[in-house]
VMD Tcl script that draws the C-alpha trace (Angstrom):
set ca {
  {40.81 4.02 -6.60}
  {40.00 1.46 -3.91}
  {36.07 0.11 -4.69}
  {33.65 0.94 -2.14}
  {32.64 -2.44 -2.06}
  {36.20 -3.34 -0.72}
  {35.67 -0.43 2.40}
  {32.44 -1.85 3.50}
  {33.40 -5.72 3.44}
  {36.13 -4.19 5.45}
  {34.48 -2.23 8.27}
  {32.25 -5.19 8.42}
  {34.72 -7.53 9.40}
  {36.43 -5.37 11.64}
  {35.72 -4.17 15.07}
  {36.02 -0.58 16.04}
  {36.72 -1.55 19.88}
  {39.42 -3.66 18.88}
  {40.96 -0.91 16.71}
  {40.40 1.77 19.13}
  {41.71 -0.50 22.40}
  {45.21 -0.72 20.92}
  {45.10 3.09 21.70}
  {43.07 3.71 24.72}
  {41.97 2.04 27.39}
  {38.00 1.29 27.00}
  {35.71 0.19 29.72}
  {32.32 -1.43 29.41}
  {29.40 0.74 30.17}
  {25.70 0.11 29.17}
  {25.63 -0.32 25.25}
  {28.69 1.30 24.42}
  {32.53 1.37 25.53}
  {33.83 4.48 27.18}
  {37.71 5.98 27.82}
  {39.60 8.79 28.27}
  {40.07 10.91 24.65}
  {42.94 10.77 22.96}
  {42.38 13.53 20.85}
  {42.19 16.77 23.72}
  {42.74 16.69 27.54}
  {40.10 15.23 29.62}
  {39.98 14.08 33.26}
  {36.59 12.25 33.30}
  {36.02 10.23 30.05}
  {33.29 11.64 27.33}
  {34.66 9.38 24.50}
  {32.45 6.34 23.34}
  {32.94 3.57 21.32}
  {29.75 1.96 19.85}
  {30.42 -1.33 18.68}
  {26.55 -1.75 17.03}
  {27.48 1.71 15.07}
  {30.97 0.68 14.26}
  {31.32 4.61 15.54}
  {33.64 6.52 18.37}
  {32.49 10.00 19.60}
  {33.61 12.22 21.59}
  {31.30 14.11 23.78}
  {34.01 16.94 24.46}
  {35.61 17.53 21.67}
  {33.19 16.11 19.16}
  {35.37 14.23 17.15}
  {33.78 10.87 16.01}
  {34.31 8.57 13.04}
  {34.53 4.81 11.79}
  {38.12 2.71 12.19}
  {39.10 3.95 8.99}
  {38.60 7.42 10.48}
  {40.01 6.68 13.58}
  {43.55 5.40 12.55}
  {43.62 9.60 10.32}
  {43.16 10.65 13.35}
  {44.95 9.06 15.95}
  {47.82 7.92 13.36}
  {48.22 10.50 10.87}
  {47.85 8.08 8.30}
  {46.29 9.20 4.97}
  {42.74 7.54 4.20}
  {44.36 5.29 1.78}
  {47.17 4.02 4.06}
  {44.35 3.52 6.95}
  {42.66 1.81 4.60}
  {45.84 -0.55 4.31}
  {46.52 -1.15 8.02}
  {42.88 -2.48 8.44}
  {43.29 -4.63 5.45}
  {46.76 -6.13 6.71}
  {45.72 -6.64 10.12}
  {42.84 -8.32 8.89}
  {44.12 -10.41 6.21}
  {43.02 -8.64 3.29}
  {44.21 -7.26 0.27}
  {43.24 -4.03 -1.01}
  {42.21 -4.62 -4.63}
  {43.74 -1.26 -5.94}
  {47.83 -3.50 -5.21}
  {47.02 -6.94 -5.85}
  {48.74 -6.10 -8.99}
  {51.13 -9.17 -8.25}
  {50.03 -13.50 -8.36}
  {49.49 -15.21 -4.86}
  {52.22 -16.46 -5.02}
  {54.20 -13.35 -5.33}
  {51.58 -11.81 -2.73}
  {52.71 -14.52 -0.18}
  {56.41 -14.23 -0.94}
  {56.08 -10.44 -0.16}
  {54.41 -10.34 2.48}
  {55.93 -13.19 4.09}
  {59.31 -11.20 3.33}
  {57.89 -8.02 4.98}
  {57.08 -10.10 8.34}
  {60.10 -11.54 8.59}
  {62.25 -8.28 8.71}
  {59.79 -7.20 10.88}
  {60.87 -9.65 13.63}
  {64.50 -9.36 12.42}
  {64.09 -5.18 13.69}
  {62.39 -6.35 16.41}
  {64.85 -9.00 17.95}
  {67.60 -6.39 16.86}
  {66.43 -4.01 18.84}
  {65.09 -6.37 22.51}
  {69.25 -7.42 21.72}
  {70.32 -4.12 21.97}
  {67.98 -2.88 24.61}
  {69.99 -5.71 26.84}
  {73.20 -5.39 26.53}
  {72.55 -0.98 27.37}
  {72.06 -2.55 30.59}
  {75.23 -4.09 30.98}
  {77.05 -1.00 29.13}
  {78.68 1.03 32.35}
  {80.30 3.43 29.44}
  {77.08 3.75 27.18}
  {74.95 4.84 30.75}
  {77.57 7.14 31.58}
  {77.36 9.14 28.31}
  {73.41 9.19 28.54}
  {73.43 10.23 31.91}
  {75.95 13.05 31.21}
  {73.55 14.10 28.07}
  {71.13 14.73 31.38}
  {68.96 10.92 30.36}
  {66.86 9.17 32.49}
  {66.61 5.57 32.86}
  {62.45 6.56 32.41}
  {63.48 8.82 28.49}
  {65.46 5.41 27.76}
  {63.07 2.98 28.30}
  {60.43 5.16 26.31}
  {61.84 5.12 23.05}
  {63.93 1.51 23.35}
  {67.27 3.34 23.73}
  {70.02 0.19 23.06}
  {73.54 -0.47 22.83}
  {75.64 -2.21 20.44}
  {78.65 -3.45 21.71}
  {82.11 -3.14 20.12}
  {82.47 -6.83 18.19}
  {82.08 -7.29 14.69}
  {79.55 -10.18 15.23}
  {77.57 -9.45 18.20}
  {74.14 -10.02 16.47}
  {75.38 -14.11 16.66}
  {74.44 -14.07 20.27}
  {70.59 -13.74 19.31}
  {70.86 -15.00 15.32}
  {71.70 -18.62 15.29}
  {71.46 -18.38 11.57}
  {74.24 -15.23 11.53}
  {74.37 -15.61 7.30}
  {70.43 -15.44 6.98}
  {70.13 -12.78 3.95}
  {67.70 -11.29 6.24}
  {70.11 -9.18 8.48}
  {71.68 -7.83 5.36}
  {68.10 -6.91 3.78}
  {67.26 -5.59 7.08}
  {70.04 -3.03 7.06}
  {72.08 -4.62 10.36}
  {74.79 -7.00 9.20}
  {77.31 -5.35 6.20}
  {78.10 -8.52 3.97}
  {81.39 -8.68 1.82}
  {81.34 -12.00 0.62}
  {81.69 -11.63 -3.07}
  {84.69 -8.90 -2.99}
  {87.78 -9.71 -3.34}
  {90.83 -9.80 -0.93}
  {91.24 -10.91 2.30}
  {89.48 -9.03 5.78}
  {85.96 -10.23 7.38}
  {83.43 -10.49 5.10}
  {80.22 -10.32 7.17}
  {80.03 -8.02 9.92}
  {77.41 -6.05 11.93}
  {76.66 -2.60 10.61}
  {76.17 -1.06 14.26}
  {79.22 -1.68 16.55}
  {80.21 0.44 19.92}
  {77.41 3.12 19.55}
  {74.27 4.27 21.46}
  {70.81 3.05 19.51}
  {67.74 4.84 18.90}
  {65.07 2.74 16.92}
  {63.15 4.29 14.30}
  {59.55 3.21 14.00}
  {56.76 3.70 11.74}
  {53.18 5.24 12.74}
  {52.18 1.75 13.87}
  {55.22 1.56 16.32}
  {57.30 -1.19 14.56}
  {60.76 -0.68 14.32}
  {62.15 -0.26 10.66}
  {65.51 0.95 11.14}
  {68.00 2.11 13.93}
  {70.27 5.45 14.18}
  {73.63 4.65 16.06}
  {75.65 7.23 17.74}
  {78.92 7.41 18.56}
  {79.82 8.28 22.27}
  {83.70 9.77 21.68}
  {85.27 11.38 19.12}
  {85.12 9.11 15.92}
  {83.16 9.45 12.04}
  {80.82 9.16 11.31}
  {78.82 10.99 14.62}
  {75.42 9.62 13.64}
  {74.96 6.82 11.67}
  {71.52 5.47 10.33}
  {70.19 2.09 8.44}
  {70.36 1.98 5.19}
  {67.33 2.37 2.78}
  {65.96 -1.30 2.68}
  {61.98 -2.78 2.47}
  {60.81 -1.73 5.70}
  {62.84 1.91 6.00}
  {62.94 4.85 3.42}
  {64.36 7.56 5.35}
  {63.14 10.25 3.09}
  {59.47 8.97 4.37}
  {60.13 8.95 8.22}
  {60.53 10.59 11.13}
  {62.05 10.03 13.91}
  {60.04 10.36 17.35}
  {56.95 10.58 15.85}
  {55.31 7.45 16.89}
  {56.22 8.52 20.72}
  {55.18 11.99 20.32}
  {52.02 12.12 18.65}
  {50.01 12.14 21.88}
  {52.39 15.14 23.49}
  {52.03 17.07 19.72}
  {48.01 16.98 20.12}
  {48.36 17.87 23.84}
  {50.73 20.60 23.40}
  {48.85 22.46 20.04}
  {52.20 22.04 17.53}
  {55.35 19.88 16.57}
  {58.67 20.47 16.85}
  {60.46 19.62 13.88}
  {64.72 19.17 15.16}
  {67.61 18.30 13.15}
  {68.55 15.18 14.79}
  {67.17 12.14 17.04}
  {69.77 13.27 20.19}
  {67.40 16.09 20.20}
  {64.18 14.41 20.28}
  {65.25 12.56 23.11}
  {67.34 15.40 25.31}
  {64.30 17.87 23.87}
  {61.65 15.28 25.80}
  {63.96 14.88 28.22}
  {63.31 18.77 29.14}
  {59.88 19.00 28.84}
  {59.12 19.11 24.92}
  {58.18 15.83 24.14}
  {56.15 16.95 20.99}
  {59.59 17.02 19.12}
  {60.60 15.06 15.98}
  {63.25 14.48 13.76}
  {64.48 14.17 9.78}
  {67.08 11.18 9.45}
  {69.82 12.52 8.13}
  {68.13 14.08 5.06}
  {66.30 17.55 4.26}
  {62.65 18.05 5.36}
  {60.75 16.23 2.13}
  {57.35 16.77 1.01}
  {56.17 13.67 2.76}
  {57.52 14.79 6.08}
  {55.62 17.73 5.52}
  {51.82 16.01 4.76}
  {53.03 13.89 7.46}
  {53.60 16.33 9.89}
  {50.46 18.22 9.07}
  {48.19 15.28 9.47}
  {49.31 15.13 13.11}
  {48.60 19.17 13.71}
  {47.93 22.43 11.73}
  {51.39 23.98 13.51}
  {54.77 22.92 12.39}
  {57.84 24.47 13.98}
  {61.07 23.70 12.57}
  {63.96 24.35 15.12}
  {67.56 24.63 13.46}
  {70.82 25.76 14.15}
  {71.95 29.25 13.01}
  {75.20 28.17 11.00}
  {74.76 28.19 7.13}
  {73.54 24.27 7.13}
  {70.81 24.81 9.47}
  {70.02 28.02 7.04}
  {69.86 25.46 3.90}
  {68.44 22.97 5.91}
  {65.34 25.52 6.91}
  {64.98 26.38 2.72}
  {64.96 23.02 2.15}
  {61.89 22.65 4.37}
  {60.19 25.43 3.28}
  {60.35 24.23 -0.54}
  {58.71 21.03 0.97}
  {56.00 22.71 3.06}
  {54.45 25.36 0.21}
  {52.55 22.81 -1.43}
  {50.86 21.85 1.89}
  {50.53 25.41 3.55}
  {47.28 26.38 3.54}
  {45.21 29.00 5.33}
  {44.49 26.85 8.48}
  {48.15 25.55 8.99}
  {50.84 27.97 10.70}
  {54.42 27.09 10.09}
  {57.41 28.81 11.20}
  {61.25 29.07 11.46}
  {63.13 29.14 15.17}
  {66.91 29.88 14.40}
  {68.86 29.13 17.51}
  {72.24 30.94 17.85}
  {74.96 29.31 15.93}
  {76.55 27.71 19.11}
  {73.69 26.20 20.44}
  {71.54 23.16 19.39}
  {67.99 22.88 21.44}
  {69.79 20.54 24.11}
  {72.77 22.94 24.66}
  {70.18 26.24 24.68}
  {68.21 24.83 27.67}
  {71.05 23.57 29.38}
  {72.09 27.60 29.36}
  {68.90 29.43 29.01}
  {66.42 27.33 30.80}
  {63.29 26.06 29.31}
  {61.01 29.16 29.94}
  {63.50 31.09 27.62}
  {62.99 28.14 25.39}
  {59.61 28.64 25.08}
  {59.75 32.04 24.25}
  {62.04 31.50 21.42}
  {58.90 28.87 20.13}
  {56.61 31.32 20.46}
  {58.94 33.85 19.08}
  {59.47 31.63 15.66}
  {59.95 33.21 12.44}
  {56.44 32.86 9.93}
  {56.65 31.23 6.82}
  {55.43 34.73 5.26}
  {58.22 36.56 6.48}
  {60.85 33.60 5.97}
  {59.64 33.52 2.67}
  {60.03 37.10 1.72}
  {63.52 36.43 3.44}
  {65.01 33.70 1.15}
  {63.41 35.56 -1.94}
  {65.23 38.69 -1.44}
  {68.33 37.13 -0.15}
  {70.91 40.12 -1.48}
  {68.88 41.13 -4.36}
  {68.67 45.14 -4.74}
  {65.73 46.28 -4.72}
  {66.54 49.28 -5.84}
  {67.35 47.92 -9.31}
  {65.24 46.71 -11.58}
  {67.52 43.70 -11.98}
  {67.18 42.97 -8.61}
  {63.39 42.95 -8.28}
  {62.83 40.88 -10.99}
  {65.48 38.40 -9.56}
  {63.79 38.24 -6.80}
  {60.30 37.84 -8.58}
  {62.53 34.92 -10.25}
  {63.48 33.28 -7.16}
  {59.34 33.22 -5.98}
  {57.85 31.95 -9.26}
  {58.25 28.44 -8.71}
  {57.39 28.44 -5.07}
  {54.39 29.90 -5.70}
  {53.57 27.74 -8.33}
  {54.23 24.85 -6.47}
  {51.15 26.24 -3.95}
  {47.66 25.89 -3.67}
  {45.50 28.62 -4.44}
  {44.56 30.36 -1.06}
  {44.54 33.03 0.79}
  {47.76 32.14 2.48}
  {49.53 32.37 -1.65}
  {47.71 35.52 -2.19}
  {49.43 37.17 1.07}
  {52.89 36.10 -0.06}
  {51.66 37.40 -3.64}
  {50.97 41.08 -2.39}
  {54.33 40.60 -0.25}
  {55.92 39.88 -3.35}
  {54.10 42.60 -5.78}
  {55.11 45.70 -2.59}
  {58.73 45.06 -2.25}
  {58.99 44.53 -6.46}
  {56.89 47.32 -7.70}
  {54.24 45.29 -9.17}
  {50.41 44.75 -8.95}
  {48.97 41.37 -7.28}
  {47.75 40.28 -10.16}
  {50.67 41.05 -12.65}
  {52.25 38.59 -10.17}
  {49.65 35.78 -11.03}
  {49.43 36.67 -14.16}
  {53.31 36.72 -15.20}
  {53.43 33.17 -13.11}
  {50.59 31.83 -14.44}
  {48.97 30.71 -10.94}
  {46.41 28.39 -11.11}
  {43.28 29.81 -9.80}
  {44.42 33.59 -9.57}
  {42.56 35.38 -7.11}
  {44.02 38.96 -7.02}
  {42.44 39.05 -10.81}
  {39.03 37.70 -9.65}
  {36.98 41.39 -9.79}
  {33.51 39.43 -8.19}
  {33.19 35.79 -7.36}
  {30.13 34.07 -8.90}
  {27.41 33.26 -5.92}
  {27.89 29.92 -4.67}
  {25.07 27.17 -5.07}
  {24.05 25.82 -1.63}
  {21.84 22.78 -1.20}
  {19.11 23.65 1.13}
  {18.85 21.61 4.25}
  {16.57 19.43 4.33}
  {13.58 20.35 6.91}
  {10.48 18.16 8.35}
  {9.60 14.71 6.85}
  {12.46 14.55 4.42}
  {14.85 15.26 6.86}
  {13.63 12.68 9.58}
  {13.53 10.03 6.92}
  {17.20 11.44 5.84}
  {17.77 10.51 9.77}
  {16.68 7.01 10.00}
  {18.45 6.06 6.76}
  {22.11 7.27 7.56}
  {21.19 5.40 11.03}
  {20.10 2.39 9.27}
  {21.19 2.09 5.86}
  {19.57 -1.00 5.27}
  {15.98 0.40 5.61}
  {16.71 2.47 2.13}
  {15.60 -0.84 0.36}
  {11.66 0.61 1.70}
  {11.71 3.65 -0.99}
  {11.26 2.91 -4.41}
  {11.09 5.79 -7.27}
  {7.46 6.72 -6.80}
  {8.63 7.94 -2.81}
  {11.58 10.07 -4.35}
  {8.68 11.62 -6.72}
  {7.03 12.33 -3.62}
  {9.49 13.65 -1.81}
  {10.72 15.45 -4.43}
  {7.59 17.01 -4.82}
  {7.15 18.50 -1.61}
  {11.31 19.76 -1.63}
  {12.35 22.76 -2.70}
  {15.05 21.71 -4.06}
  {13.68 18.30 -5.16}
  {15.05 16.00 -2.35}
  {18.55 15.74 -4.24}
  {20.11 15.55 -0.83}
  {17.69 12.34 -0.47}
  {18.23 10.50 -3.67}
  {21.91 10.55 -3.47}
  {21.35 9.14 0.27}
  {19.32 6.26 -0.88}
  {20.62 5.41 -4.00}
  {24.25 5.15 -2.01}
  {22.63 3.25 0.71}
  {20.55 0.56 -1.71}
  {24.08 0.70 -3.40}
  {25.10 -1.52 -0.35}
  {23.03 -3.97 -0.38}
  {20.89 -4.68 2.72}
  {23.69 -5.69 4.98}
  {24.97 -2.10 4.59}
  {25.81 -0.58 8.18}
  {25.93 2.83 9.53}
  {30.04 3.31 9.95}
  {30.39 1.82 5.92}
  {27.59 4.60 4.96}
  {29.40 7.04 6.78}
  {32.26 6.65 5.07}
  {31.04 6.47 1.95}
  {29.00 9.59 1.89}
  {31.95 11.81 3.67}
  {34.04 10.43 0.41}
  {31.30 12.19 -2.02}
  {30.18 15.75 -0.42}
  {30.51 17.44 2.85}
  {26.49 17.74 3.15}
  {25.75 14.46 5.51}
  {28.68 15.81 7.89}
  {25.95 17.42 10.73}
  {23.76 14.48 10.39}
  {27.08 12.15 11.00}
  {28.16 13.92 13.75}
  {24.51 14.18 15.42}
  {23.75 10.75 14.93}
  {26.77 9.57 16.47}
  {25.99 11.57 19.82}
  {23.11 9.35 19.46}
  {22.33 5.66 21.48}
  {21.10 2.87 19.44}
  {17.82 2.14 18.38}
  {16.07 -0.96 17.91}
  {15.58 -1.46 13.87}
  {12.18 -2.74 14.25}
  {10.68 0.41 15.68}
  {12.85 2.34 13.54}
  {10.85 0.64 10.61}
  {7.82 1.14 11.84}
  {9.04 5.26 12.26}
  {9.64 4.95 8.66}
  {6.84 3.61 7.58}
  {4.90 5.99 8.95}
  {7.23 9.11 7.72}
  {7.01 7.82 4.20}
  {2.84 7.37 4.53}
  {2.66 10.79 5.84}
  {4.82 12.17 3.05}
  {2.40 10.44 0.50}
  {-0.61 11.71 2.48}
  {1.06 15.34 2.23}
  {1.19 15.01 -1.99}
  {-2.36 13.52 -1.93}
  {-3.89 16.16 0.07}
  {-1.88 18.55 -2.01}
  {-3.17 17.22 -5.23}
  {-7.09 17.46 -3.99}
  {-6.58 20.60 -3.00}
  {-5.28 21.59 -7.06}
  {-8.22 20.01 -8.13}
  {-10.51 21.40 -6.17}
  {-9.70 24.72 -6.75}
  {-9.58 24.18 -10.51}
  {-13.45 23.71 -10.11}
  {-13.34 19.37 -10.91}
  {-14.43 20.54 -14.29}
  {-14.27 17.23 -15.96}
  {-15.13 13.36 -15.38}
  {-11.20 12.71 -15.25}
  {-10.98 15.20 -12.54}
  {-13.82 14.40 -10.79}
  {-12.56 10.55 -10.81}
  {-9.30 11.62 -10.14}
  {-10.69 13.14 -6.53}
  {-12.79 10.21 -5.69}
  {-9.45 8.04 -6.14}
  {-7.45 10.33 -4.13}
  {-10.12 10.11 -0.93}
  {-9.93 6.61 -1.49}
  {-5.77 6.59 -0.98}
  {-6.37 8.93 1.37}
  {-8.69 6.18 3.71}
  {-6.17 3.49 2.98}
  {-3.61 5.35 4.73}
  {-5.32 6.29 7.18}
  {-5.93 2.84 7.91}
  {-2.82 1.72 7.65}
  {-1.82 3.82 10.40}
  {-4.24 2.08 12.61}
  {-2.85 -1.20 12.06}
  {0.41 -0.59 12.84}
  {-0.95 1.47 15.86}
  {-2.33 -1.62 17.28}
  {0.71 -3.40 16.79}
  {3.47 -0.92 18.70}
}
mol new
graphics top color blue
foreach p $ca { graphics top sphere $p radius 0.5 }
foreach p [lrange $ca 0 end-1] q [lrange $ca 1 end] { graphics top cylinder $p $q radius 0.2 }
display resetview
């Protein structure tokens, strides 16, 4: 668990505009910094970054957040791995993995940056000499490339000589080509033969990069006939392939613009597939779809579309993914299964068919419920008893493996018709966490009531300026609690979150924090964002004057009990003398800091 403590020192050293500028291209206007949107289609810009907030929003699509936020969004990156890019571009270490000394803290990372520029030389090296490569631009034009596809994913060439990378390496034995994945060094065998060699020789490159766009690894292929057809890097520091995917980095814009991805079976189709008009494709590296590709993919959009080829590996390869993809399927995600002909790959099928038929074979994609039902049956016979209950076999750990949701129950009545069974036999014979089919009434839920009037404009000026939450003290929570229905719970958590902070606490840190601990302060977020800034000193004043009306409200409140319980005795009687007396104060009060706005 990364401390809070750690998140807010970090969004207070870093700036949102910086963060956000990598992506889009911000202009200065008024206050605030405006652009285009990167997250829908917009001609005139409604998206703002506010660097006093620490806050983007978007006045078209309404999306809005802090950097952290931002690089989910934009990225795909999971909150803790966001959390980790801010921290390394910043120079800081997220408490949670400084499990190692300085020292050993230095030597990694130091390691880490320089296989970073290794990949990145690599790759400028390769880049050149496609230029000067009359037989490697032949093949890409034939595959129907443009010089434009090329230069947008870094397409290279590596010649045919077993040292090539010495032309840009001085230092050809540095250990960190071999770490890196692009030299192949035989040193300590025995026998005679070269014993240090580049891994890449005579083949078309395609870099792979990460979600921040560095290069971790290349996949070479092979222009003629030869073995291997593709080959990739190695696993090393920088590149797990299981992890990665090729194309995404390039395509997360298109996948957002175009409503799904396009999950292929190799990075020649990514390229040819963008090529055509589908630049919202991506690729596996020469492994199965893993459960990581599949949070990854569904961080970028709620539809995933895996495209394979009909033969019996593209049918394993499409099981594969669906193992990997029930965990994350969820009633607001759509997956599905396109099965091209077994002579085609996507390239090939809109060379033939054109792109419009294409299209129609995307939208035409098999659903996960029906592939499902598919791979459970198989050949089972269900019209033995042997084969239903192999096929009830087959399903049990899938549906384990899910969450519970509506999306499980559907494939659980699937299951139950073609197998003769009840719904909730299934869950109850596979033990599914959460059954639902079993459920005969769901308890009511509890819902906090919003909070209305004075608590809610004091709610307001606190999630605006965090700081200001050092001006209540317990007896205002009595107070407010004493006028709230539900007795101002929403309130307490706010400020005891906000004094939490200490009074440099700021409004993107908050923000964070409380979206971390309950959905409640979303609206207020959100509202407040759409919001320009106000000056803290007025704000104060606001509060001040909230939080004396609120005590004014309990006074008055109080009289009135007493009065109509008759002011029997000298305690009560006191008591109401006291209470005009508060009552005059604040009504003073007032008038001074009238005078002084």
């Amino acid at each position: 668990m990364i401390p809070q403590s750690f998140i807010q020192d970090l969004l207070a050293r870093v700036d949102i505009v910086d963060v956000v500028g990598k992506y889009v291209q911000l202009k200065k206007g008024g206050a605030n910094y405006m652009g285009l949107c990167p997250f829908h289609n917009e001609k005139s810009p409604s998206f703002t970054v506010s660097p006093t907030k620490q806050f983007y929003h978007c006045f078209g699509c309404g999306a809005h957040g802090s950097s952290i936020g931002f690089l989910m969004e934009y990225s795909g990156l999971s909150y803790v791995d966001a959390i980790r890019d801010l921290a390394q571009n910043n120079g800081m270490i997220v408490p949670e993995e400084d499990r190692l000394l300085p020292a050993q803290r230095a030597e990694v990372t130091a390691k880490s940056l320089a296989l970073s520029e290794v990949m990145t030389k690599a790759g400028e090296y390769y880049k050149q000499q496609l230029r000067t490569a009359p037989q490697a631009i032949a093949y890409l034009k034939k595959r129907g490339l443009t010089g434009e596809i090329a230069a947008r994913f870094g397409l290279g060439f590596s010649p045919d000589a077993w040292d090539g990378l010495r032309s840009v390496f001085s230092d050809y034995n540095t250990p960190a080509l071999v770490e890196a994945g692009l030299v192949i060094d035989k040193s300590e065998e025995e026998g005679g033969g070269r014993k240090r060699y580049d891994r890449f020789r005579d083949r078309v490159m395609f870099p792979i990069r990460n979600t921040k766009g560095q290069i971790i690894g290349f996949g070479g292929r092979i222009m003629e006939q030869g073995e291997p057809k593709y080959l990739n890097s190695p696993e090393t520091p920088l590149f797990q392939k299981g992890l990665e995917l090729y194309g995404l980095f390039e395509a997360r814009q298109s996948i957002r613009e175009a409503g799904y991805v396009l999950v292929t079976e190799g990075y020649m189709d990514v390229v040819a597939l963008a090529q055509m008009g589908f630049p919202q494709a991506v690729a596996t590296l020469g492994t199965a779809c893993t459960p990581t590709h599949a949070q990854k993919l569904l961080r970028q959009t709620d539809h995933v579309i895996f495209s394979f080829d009909g033969d019996s590996a593209g049918r394993r390869a499409a099981r594969r993914a669906l193992d990997a993809c029930l965990p994350h399927a969820n009633d607001d995600k759509v997956i599905k299964f396109l099965f091209l002909p077994k002579e085609h790959d996507p390239d090939s099928y809109i060379r033939e068919f054109g792109t419009d038929a294409f299209e129609q074979e995307v939208r035409d994609a098999m659903p996960l419920s029906q592939f499902f039902m598919r791979e459970m049956i198989g050949d089972n016979d269900l019209t033995t008893a042997e084969g239903r209950a192999r096929t009830q076999f087959d399903a049990k750990p899938l549906l384990q493996a899910m969450q519970s949701s509506g999306m499980r129950l559907q494939l659980v009545r699937n299951l139950a018709q073609v197998t003769q069974t009840s719904p909730a036999e299934i869950e109850a014979m596979f033990e599914l966490s959460q059954p639902v089919a079993r459920i005969q009434q769901a308890p009511p839920k509890s819902k906090r009531n919003a909070p209305v009037g004075l608590e809610r404009q004091i709610m307001r000026i606190l999630v605006a300026h965090p700081s200001l939450a050092m001006m209540l003290d317990e007896s205002v929570l009595a107070d407010a609690a004493a006028l709230a229905p539900d007795g101002a719970d929403m309130l307490r958590h706010l400020v005891f979150t906000a004094q939490s902070m200490g009074e440099n606490a700021q409004f993107a840190a908050l923000a964070e924090q409380l979206r971390a601990s309950s959905s409640d302060f979303d609206a207020l977020i959100a509202e407040l964002a759409e919001q320009a800034e106000t000056d803290i000193d007025i704000v104060r004043l606001e509060l001040a004057g909230a939080l004396r009306q609120m005590r004014h409200q309990v006074l008055r409140a109080e009289a009135e009990s007493l009065a109509l319980g008759g002011l029997r005795t000298p305690e009560d009687m006191a008591r109401y003398r006291e209470i005009a007396q508060l009552q005059d104060q604040l009504k003073k009060q007032a008038a001074a800091e009238a005078a002084l706005r």
